[in-house]
N, C-alpha and C positions, 0 to 999 in steps of 0.2 A: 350804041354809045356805052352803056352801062357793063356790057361783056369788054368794051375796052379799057374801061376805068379797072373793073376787075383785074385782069390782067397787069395792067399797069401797077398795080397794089401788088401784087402778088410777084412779080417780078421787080421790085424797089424793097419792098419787107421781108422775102424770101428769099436774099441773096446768097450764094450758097459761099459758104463762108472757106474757100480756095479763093474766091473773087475778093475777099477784104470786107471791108466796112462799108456802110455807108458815107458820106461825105456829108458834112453839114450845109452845103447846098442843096444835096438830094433831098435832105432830111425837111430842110423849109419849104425846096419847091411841093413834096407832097403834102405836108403841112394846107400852104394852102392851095391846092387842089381839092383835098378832103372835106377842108373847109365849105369850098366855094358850092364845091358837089352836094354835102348835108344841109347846109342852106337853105339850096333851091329845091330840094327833094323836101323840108318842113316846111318850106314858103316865107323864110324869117327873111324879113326885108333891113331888117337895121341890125348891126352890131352889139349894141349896148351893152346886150346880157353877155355875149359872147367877151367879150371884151372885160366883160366885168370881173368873169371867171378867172379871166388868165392875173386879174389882180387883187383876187381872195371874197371877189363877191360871189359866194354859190347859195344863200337863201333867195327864198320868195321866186325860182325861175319860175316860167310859163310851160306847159307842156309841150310847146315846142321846141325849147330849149333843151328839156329833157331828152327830148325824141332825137334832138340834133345830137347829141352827145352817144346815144345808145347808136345812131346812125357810124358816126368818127369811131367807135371803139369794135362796132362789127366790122368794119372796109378794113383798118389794123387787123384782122384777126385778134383783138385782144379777150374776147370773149368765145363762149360755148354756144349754142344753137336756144339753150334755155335762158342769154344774157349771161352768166356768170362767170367770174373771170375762170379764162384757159390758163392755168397756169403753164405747161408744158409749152404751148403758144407764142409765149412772152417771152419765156427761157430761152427761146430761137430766134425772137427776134430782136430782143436786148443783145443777145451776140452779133448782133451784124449791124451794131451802132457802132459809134467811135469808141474807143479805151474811156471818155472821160465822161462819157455817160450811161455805161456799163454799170459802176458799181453802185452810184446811187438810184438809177431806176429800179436794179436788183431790187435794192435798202425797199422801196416805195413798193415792189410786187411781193416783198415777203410780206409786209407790212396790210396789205390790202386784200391780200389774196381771198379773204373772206365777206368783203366788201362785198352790200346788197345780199346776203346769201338768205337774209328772214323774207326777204321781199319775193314777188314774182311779176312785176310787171318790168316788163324791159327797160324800160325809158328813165322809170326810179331807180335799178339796179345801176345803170349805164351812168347816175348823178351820180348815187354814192360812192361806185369807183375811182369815176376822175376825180368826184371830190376827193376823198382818201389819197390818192393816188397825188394832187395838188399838195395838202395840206402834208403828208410826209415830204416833200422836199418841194418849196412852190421853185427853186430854181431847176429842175431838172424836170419840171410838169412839159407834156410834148405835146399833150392831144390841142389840136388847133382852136 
């Protein structure tokens, strides 16, 4: 199961971009996929925190919140092997969004790209990015 979800991540993020864009159906159904996947891999049985995220609530998570996050940002590829954001990573897969969330995701990886970088534990590195990553534009935040 998990060499399929790979795959399926990997061929949805990695489109090689002769094939176009994503589709903003693709872009939801992996959404929550990723979701439903880092969930049950931290064991987070209620939405709350998650929920809370996508509407500017990021104090006070639980570390499973966090883990869930650094979970959503490794299956992206948005990150390096040590948590911190890939930049080069992002740069390939923001191109194989649609045109209209191209320029302001850019706006949010230029802006983040340094996000978590004092820190080393995964889970903390993986909040400050989304958070960063929310808070430069909460209308163009993707991570589920």
């Amino acid at each position: 199961m998990t060499m399929f979800l790979y795959f399926l991540i990997v061929n949805i993020f990695l489109v090689e971009t002769t094939q176009g864009a994503m589709t903003n159906a693709q872009i939801e159904a992996t959404q929550r996929m990723i979701r439903r996947t880092c969930k049950s891999k931290m064991k987070i049985t209620s939405d709350d925190e998650l929920d809370g995220m996508l509407n500017g609530k990021w104090d006070n998570l639980s570390p499973a919140t966090l883990c869930y996050l650094h979970c959503c940002v490794k299956m992206i590829k948005m990150v390096t092997g040590d948590g911190h954001v890939d930049y080069d990573s992002n740069v390939k897969q923001i191109n194989n969004l649609p045109e209209p969330k191209r320029h302001p995701l850019t706006d949010s990886l230029n802006n983040c790209k340094d996000a978590g970088k004092s820190l080393t534990d995964k889970c903390e590195i993986a909040h400050e990015i989304c958070k960063c990553f929310y808070f430069s534009n909460p209308g163009a935040y993707i991570i589920p």
